[in-house]
TIVEXMI-832545 format. One record per residue: residue in three letters; chain; z, x, y of N, C-alpha, C in turn. Coordinates in steps of 0.1 Angstrom, whole numbers, always signed. Last residue first. Example, Ala and Ser with C-alpha at 12.3 -4.5 7.8 and 13.67 -1.06 7.14 Angstrom:
// TIVEXMI-832545
+------+------+-------+-------+-------+-------+-------+-------+-------+-------+-------+
! code ! unit !  n_c3 !  n_c1 !  n_c2 ! ca_c3 ! ca_c1 ! ca_c2 !  c_c3 !  c_c1 !  c_c2 !
+------+------+-------+-------+-------+-------+-------+-------+-------+-------+-------+
!  SER !    A !   +71 !  +128 !   -22 !   +71 !  +137 !   -11 !   +79 !  +129 !    +0 !
!  ALA !    A !   +78 !  +132 !   -57 !   +78 !  +123 !   -45 !   +78 !  +132 !   -33 !
+------+------+-------+-------+-------+-------+-------+-------+-------+-------+-------+
//
This chain:
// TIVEXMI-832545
+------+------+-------+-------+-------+-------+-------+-------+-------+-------+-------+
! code ! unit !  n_c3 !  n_c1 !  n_c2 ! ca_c3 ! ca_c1 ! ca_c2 !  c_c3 !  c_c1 !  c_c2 !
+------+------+-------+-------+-------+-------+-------+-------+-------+-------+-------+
!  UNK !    A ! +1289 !  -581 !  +500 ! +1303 !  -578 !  +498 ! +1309 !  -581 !  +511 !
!  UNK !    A ! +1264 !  -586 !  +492 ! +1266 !  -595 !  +485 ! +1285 !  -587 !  +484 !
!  UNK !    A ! +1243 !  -592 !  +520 ! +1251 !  -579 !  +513 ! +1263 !  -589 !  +507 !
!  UNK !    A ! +1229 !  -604 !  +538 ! +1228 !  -607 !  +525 ! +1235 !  -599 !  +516 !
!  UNK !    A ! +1234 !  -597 !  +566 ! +1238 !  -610 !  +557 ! +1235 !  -614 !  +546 !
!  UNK !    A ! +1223 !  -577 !  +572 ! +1240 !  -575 !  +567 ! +1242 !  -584 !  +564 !
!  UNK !    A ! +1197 !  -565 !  +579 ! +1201 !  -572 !  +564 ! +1220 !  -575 !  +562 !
!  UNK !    A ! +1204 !  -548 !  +605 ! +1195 !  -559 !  +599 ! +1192 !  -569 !  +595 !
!  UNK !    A ! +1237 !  -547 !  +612 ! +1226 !  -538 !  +606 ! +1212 !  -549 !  +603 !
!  UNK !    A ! +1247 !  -549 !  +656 ! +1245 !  -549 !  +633 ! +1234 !  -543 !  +624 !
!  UNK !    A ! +1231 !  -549 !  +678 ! +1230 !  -557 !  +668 ! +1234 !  -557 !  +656 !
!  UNK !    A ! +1243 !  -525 !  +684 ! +1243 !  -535 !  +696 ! +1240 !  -549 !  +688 !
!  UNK !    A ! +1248 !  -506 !  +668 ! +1259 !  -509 !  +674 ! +1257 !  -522 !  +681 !
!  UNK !    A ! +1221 !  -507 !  +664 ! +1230 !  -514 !  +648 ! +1240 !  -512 !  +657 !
!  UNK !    A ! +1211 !  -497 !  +684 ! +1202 !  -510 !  +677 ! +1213 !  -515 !  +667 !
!  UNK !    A ! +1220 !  -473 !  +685 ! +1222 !  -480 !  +693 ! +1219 !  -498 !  +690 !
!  UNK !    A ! +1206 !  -462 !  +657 ! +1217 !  -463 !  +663 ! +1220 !  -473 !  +671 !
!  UNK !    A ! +1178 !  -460 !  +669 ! +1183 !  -470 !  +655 ! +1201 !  -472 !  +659 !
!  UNK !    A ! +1181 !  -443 !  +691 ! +1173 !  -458 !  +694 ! +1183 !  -469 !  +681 !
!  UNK !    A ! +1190 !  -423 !  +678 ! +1195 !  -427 !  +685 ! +1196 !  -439 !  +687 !
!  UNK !    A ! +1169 !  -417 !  +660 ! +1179 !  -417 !  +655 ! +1187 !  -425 !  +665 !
!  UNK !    A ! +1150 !  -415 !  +679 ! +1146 !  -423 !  +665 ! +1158 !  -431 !  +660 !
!  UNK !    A ! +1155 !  -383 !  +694 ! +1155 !  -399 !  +700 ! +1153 !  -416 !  +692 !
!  UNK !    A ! +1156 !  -365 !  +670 ! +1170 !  -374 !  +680 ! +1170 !  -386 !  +687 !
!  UNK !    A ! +1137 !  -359 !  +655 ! +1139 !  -375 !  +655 ! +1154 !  -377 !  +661 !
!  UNK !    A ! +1136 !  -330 !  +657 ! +1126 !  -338 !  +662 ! +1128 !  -354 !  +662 !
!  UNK !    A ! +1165 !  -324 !  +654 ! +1158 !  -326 !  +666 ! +1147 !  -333 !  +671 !
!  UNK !    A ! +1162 !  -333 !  +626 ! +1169 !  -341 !  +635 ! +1171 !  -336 !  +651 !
!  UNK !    A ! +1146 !  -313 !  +618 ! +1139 !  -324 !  +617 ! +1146 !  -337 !  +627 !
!  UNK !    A ! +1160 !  -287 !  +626 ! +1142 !  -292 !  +634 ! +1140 !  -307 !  +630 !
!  UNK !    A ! +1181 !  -288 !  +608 ! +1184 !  -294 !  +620 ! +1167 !  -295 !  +629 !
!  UNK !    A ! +1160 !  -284 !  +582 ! +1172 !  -302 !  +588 ! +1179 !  -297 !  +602 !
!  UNK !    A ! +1151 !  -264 !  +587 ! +1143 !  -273 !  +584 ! +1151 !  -283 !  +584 !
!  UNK !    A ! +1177 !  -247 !  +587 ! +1169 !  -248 !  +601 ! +1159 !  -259 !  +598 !
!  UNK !    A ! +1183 !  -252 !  +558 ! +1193 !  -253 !  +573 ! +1185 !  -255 !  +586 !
!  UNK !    A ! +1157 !  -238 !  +545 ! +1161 !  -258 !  +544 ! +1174 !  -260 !  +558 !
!  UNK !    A ! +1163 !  -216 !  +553 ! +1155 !  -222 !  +554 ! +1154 !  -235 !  +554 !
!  UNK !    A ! +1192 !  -209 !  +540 ! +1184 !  -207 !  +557 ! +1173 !  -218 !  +559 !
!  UNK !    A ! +1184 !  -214 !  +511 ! +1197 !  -222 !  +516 ! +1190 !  -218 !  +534 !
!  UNK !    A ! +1161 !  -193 !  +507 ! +1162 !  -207 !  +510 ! +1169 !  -217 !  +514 !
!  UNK !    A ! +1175 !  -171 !  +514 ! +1171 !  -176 !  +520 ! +1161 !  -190 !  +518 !
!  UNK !    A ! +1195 !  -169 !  +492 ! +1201 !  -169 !  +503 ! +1186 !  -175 !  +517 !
!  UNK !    A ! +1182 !  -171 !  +469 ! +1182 !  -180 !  +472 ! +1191 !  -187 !  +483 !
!  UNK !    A ! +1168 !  -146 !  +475 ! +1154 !  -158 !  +469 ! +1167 !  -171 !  +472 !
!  UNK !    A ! +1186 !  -132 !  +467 ! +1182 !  -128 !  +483 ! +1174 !  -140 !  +485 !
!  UNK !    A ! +1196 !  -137 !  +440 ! +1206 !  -139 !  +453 ! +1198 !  -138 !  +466 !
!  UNK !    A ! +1169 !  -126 !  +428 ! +1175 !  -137 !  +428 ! +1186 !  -143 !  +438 !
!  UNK !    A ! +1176 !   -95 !  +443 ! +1162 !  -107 !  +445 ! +1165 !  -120 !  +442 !
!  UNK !    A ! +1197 !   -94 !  +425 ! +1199 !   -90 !  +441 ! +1187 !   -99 !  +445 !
!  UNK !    A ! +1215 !  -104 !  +404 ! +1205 !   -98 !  +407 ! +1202 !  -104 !  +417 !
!  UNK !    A ! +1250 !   -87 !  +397 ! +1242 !  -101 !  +403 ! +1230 !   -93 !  +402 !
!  UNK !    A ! +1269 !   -75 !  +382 ! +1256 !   -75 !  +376 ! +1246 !   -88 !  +383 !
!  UNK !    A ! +1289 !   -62 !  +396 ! +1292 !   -73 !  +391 ! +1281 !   -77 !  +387 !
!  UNK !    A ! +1275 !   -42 !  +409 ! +1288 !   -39 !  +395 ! +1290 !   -54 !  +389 !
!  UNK !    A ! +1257 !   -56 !  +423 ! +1255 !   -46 !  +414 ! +1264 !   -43 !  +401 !
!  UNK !    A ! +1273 !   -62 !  +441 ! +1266 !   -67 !  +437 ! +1261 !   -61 !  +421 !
!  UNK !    A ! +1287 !   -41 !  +454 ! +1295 !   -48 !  +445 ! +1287 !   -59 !  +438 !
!  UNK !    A ! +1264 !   -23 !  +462 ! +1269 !   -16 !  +453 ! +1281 !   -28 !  +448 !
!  UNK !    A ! +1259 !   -47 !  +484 ! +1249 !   -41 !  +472 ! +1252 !   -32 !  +462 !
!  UNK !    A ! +1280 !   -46 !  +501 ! +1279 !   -52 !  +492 ! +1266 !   -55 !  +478 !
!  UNK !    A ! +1275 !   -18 !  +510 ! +1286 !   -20 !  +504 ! +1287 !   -33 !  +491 !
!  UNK !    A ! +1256 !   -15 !  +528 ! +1256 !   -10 !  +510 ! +1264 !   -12 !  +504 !
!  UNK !    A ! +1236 !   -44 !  +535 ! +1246 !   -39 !  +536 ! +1253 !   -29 !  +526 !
!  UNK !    A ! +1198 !   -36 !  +534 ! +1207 !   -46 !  +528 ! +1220 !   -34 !  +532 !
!  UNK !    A ! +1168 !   -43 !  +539 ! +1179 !   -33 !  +543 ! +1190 !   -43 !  +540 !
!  UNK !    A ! +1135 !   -46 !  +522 ! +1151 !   -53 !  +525 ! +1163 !   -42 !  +526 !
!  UNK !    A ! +1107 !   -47 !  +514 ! +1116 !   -40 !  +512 ! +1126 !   -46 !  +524 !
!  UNK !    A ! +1085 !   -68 !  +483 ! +1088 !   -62 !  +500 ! +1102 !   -51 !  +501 !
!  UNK !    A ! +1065 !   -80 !  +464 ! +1078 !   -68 !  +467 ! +1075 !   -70 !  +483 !
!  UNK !    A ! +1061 !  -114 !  +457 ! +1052 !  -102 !  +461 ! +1068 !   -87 !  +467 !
!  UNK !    A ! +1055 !  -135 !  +428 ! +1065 !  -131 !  +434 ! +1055 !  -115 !  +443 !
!  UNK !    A ! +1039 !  -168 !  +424 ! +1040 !  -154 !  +422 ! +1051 !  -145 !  +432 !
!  UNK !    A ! +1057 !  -194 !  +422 ! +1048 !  -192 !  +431 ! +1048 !  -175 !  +428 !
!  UNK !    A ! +1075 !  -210 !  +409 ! +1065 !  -204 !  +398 ! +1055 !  -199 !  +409 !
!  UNK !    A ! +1092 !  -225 !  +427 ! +1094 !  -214 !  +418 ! +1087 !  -208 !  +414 !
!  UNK !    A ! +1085 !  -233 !  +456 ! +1075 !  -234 !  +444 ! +1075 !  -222 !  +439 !
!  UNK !    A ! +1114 !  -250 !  +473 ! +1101 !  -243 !  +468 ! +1095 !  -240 !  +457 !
!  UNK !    A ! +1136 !  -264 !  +467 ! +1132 !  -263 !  +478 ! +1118 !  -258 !  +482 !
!  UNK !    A ! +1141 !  -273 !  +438 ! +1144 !  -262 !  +444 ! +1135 !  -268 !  +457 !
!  UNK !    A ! +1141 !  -300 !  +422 ! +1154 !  -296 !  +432 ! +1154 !  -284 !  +437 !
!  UNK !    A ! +1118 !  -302 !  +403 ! +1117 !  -306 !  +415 ! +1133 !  -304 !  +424 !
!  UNK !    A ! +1104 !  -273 !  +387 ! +1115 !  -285 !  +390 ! +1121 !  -285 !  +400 !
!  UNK !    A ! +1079 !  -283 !  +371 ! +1084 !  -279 !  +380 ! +1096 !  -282 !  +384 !
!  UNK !    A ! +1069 !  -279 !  +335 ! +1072 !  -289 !  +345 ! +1080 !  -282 !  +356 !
+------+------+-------+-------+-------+-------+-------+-------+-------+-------+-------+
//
């Protein structure tokens, strides 16, 4: 079963590439037994999903806004039924 909180498709075969990495912290990496692919796999997904939420609330600034302005100017919708 996949699992569904990674951001991508774990089980997607893995391909080498080569990565210039700072040596310093690749030699503390190392002593302290991190694995470096693993940390690199999930340094750049944390990037990736960052820029994939601020493109998405760029792309829906004006959406957002509209709704916004709609609940300052009106309230929320449904606020009369909220049972607080």
């Amino acid at each position: 079963m996949p699992d569904t909180r990674l951001p991508f498709d774990a089980s997607a075969p893995k391909r080498a590439t080569n990565v210039s990495l700072n040596s310093d912290l690749l030699e503390q990496a190392k002593a302290l037994g991190i694995n470096v692919s693993r940390a690199c796999e999930r340094g750049l997904a944390d990037q990736i999903a960052e820029l994939q939420r601020k493109r998405w609330l760029e792309e829906n600034r004006e959406a957002l806004a509209s709704s916004n302005a709609y609940v300052e100017a009106h309230g929320l919708p449904l606020a009369r039924y909220r049972p607080y």
